[in-house]
N, C-alpha and C positions, 0 to 999 in steps of 0.2 A: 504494500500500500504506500501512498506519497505523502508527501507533507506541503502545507503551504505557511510561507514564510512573508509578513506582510510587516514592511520598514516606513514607523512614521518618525520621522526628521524632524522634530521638533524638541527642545527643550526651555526652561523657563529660563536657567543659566549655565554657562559651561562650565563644566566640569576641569580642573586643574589638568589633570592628567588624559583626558580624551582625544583621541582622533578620530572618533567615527565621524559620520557627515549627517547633521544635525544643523538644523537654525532654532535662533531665541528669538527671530521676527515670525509670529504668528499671522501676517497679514496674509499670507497666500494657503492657512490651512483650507478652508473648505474645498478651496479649487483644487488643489492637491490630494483631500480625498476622495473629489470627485473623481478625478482621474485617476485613483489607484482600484477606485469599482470598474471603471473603465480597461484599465490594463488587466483586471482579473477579465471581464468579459471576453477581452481582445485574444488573453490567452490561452480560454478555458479546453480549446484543445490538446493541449500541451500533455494534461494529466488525462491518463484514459484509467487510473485503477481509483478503488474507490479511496479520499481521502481518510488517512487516519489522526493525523494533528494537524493543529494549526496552532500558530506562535506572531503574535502582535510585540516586535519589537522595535529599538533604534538607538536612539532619541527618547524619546517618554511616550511610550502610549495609553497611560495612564490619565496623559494629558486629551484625551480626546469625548466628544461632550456624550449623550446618551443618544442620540441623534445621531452621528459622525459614527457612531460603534454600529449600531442597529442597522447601516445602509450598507454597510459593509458584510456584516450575517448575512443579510437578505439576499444580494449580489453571489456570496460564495452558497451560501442555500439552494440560490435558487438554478445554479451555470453550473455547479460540481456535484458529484455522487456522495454525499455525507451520511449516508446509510452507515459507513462502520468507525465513525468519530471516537475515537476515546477519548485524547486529551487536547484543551484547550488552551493556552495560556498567554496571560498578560502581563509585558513587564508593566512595573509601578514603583513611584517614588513616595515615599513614606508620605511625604507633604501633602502628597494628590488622595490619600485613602481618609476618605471620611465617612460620614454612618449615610450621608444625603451620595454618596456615590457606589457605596455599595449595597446602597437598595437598588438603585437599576441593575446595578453589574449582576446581585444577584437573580434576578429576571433574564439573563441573557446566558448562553451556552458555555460559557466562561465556567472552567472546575480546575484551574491552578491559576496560582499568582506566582511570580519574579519578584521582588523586591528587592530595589538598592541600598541596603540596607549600609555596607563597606564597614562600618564599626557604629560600635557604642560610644565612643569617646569624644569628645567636642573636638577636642586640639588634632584628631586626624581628620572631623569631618572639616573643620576649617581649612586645612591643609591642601584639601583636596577639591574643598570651594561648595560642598552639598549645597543642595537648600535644606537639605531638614537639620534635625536638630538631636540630640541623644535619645531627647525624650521622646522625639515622634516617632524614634525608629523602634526605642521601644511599643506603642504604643500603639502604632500600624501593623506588626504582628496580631497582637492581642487581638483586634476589631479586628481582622480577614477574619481571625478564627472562631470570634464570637457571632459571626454572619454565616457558620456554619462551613468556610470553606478549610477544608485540611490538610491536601493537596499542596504543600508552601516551601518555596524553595525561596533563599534570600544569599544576595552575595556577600562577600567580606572579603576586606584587604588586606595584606599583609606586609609586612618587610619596607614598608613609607619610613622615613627618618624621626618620625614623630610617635610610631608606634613601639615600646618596648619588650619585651619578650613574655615580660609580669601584663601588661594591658592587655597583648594577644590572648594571652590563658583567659584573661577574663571575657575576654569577644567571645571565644569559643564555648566557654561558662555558660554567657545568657543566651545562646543559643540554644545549651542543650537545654535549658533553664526553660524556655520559652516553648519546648518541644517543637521544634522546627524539622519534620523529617527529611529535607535535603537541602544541602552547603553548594554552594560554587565558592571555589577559593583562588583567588589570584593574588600574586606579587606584582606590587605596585613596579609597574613598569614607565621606563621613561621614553616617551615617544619623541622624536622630533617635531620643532614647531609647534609642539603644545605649550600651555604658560607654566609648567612643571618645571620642562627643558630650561628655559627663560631663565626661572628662578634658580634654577641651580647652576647655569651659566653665570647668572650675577651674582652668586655667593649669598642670595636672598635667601634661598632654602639649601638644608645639607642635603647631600646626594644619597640614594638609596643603598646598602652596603650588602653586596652578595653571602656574604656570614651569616651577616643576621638574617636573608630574606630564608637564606637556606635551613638557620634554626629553627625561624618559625614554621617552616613548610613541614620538620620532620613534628613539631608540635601539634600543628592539625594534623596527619596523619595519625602519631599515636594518641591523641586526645579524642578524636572523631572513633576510629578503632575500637577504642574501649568503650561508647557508647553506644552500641550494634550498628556504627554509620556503616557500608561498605566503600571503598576506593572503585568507581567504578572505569572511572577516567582521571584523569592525573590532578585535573583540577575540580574534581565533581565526585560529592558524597552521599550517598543517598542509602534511609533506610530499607527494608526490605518490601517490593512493591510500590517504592518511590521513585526510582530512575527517572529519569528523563526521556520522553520515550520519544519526544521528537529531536533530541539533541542526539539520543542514540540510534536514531535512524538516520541521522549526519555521519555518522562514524561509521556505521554497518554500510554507508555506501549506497541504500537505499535512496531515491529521486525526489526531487522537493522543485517547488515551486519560489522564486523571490520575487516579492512583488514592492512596489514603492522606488525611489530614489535607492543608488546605490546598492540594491538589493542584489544576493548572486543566488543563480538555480542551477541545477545538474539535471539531467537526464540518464547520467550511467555514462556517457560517455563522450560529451560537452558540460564546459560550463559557461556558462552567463553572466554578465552583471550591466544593473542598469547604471545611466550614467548619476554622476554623484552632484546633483546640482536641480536646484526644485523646481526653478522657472524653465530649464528648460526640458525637463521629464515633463511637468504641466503639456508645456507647449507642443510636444511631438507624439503625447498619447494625444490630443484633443486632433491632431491631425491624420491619427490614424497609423504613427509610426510609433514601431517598439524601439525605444533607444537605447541599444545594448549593443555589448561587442558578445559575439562569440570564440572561442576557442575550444579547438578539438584537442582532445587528449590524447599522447600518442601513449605506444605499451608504455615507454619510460616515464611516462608523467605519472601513469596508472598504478607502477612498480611503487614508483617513489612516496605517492600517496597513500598506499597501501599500508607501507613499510611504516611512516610517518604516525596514520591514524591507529595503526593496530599497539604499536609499542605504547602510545596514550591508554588503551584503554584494557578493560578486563578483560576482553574478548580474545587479544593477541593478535598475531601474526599466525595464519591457518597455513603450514606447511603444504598438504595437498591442494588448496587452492593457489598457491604460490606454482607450485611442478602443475595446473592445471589450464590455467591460464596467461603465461607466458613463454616466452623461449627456452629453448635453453641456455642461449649465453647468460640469458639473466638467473636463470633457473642454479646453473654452477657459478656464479658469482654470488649468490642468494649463500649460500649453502659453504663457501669458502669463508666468506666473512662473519658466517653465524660461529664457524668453529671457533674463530678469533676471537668475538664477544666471548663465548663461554668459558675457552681459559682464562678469562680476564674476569673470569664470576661476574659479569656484566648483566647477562642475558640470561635465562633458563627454557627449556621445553618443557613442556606440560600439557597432555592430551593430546600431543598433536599443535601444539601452538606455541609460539615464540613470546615471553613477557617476561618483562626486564625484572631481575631481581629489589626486592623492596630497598635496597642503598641505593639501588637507581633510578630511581620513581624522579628527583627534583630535576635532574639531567636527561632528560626523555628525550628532548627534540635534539640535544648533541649527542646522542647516540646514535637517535635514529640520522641524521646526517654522515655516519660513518656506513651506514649502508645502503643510501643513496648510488642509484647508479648515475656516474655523469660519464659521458661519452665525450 
């Protein structure tokens, strides 16, 4: 089954450390989602199985009114096969969850929340430029769950200069505190050209220190652990029947739909993205044009991705799908370099599948680069 992935670009402030493609100018939302019903219509041949998720992210879609949500149901309701739905989800910023918005939300087909929650502590949300607040982030958990939804995944940041190792324990704390059944965890990463970089260029803010991002990361591992989270992907915890099931069918390689500005789709064996700019995604769906580049994926892109997404998650690296689906040059260069990881206790087999030993859970994506094919 596929997934549809629906990017609203908007937020109320930016975010310290963000690069995605987002605007804090509000004035072209309705046209905007006018035309992301539009682009769903435009595309709706794209997907021939029947949808199984769908995922409202960006930017803040949390920000979008009861009206702007409902034309958009309606639109994928009524163009797509939604007969075997399970999961629904919206991200949301603590600020935006009130008892007057989740009385519609609750009326609508929505049965998970995202929540930006990034920490408990004032001095990292400052840092980082939130708009909410300690309290609201406490606060917006509680009301999802008092509205009956339990389905709740919430992010948090780790390894910022402002966060210490004794704070983190305690992030991790009121999560479990709060009974939260699934974590996204990332280290605060420094992108270029964000106002992060900036500050840490000017000696405004200290720079982020790979020690410590890495003590925190072995922290949530064994603090989540001990809580019956599972590790199911490197940066994703979740307890038993809480997966992600449309971020896991990103991973499983499974076909999804992106829809919006900047949005990227796969079909198995292209991918998509639209272009990252609002006025003129507006302007060329209203004229009837998809504004995307395509790219074909060759076996080496496929390899490479493979090798990339499996070593992230629980699933692995499937050896017989590895000898069944590509050559053999790549098939014995697979298989030469896997020996190399293993005497280096890097890597392990298990069922039939490649997953990297728990010391190497923090270094995922530099290993997986070591067996990268590049030509």
């Amino acid at each position: 089954m596929s997934g549809i992935y629906i990017h609203i670009p908007y937020c109320k402030q930016k975010c310290s450390y963000c690069d995605f493609h987002f605007s804090t100018n509000l004035d072209s939302k309705s046209m905007l989602i006018d035309s992301i019903n539009k682009e769903l219509i435009l595309r709706k041949n794209e997907i021939k199985d029947p949808l199984e998720t769908i995922y409202f992210g960006g930017g803040t879609p949390s920000i979008l009114t009861e009206v702007e949500l409902q034309n958009i149901f309606d639109t994928i309701y009524k163009h797509y096969n939604t007969s075997q739905i399970k999961e629904i989800t919206l991200e949301a910023n603590p600020d935006d969850i009130s008892k007057v918005k989740l009385d519609y939300l609750k009326s609508t087909p929505i049965n998970r929340f995202s929540i930006g929650i990034q920490s408990f502590f004032e001095e990292d949300l400052r840092l980082m430029n939130r708009a909410h607040n300690s309290v609201e982030a406490e606060k917006s958990i509680k009301l999802v769950q008092d509205y009956g939804f339990d389905n709740i995944t919430i992010d948090l940041i780790y390894g910022s200069s402002t966060t210490t190792n004794n704070m983190w324990k305690k992030n991790l704390s009121k999560a479990i505190e709060l009974n939260v059944p699934h974590i996204s965890s990332y280290a605060l990463t420094v992108e270029e050209k964000t106002v992060l970089d900036y500050q840490i260029k000017k000696g405004i803010t200290k720079p982020t220190d790979d020690n410590q991002q890495n003590e925190q990361f072995q922290l949530l591992v064994e603090t989540l652990s001990k809580n019956d989270f599972i590790q199911y992907e490197i940066s994703n915890f979740g307890k038993k029947d809480y997966f992600s099931v449309h971020n896991s069918n990103y991973w499983k390689g499974i076909p999804y739909l992106g829809i919006g500005p900047s949005a990227h789709s796969y079909n198995g064996k292209q991918r998509a993205w639209n272009i990252a700019n609002n006025s003129k995604y507006i302007k060329n769906i209203n004229e009837n044009i998809l504004p995307q580049e395509i790219e074909t994926l060759s076996e080496i892109d496929r390899f490479n991705e493979m090798i990339m997404i499996g070593l992230r998650t629980i699933y692995g690296i499937d050896i017989k799908r590895i000898s069944k689906e590509f050559s053999q040059e790549l098939v014995n260069y697979f298989n030469s370099e896997i020996k190399i990881l293993e005497s280096e206790k890097i890597i392990q087999q298990l069922n039939g599948k490649i997953i990297l030993t728990p010391e190497s859970y923090f270094f995922a994506d530099g290993i997986a680069s070591r067996l990268f094919y590049i030509k």
